[in-house]
N, C-alpha and C positions, 0 to 999 in steps of 0.2 A: 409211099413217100413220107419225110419226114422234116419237121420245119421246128429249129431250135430258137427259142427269143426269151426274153422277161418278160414276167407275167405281168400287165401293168392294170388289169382291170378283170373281175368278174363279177357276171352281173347271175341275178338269182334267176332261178327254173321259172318259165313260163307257160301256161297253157293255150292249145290256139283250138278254137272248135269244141265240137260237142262231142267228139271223139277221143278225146285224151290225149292230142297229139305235145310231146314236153320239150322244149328247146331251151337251153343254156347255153350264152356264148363268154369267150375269153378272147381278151385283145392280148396279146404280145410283140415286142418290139424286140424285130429281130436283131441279130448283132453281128454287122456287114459294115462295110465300109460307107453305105448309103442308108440306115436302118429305116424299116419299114413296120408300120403298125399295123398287125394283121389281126380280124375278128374273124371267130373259128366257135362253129355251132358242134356243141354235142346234143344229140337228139336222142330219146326216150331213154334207154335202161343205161345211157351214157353220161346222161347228165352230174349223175352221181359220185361220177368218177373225180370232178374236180372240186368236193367237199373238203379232201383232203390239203389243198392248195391254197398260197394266199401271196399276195400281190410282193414285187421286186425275187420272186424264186427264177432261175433257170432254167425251164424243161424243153424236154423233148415232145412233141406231140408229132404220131402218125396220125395223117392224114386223108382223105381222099378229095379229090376234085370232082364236082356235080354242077351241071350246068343245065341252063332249061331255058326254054324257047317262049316266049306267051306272045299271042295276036291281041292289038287294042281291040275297044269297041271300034275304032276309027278304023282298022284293017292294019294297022302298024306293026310289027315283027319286030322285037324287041331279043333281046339274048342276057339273061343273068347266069354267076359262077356263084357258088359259095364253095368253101372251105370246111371240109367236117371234119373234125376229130372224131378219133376210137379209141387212143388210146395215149397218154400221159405220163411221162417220167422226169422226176428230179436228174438232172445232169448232176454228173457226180465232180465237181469242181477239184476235188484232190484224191486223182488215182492210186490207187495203191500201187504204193513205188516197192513192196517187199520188205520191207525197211520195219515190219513191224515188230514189237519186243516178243522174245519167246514166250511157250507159257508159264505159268507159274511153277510146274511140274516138270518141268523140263532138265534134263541131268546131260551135260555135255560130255562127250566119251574121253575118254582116259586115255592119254598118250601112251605110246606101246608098241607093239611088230603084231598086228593085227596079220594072221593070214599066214604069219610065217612059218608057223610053228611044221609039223611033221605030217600035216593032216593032207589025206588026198587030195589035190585039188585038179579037177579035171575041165577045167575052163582055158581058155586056146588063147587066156591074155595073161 
């Protein structure tokens, strides 16, 4: 899955436990007709990934959905979702329409009877 929004907040790497377990989350507010501000944990060799990013960008972030079940001490059945990212990209805001200048090196061919000349040509057009 994939969830595209502005990036409106990231918060720095955390550590939980004696394990090294490393969570980084990122709010973004997606861009719908109803926009919605969604926090999105990347977790351990992931976290990394959003050094490169800084708040009001565009991305794209794939996803996955995880969900987990916990019993209180009271015997109560509770249900939490989070939101994980894997993986982060700049949405590209102006596609390459072709439109770009040739390159510097560039020599435009010479008008002419290209093909005309007396030479075999054994193509069926």
């Amino acid at each position: 899955m994939e969830v595209q929004g502005l990036i409106k907040e990231i918060f720095d790497t955390k550590q939980y436990g004696n394990n090294g377990f490393q969570k980084r989350q990122v709010v973004i507010t997606t861009q719908e007709q109803y926009p919605q501000p969604l926090i999105i944990d990347f977790i351990q060799d992931k976290t990394g990934l959003l050094d490169a990013f800084q708040k009001g960008e565009l991305v794209n972030i794939s996803i996955n959905l995880r969900g987990r079940e916990w019993t209180s001490p009271q015997g109560e059945v509770k249900y939490f979702v989070s939101i994980q990212g894997w993986r982060i990209q700049r949405v590209n805001e102006q596609p390459n329409t072709g439109n770009t200048p040739p390159p510097e090196d560039f020599e435009p061919l010479q008008s002419g009877n290209f093909g005309t000349d007396d030479e075999d040509d054994d193509l069926p057009f």
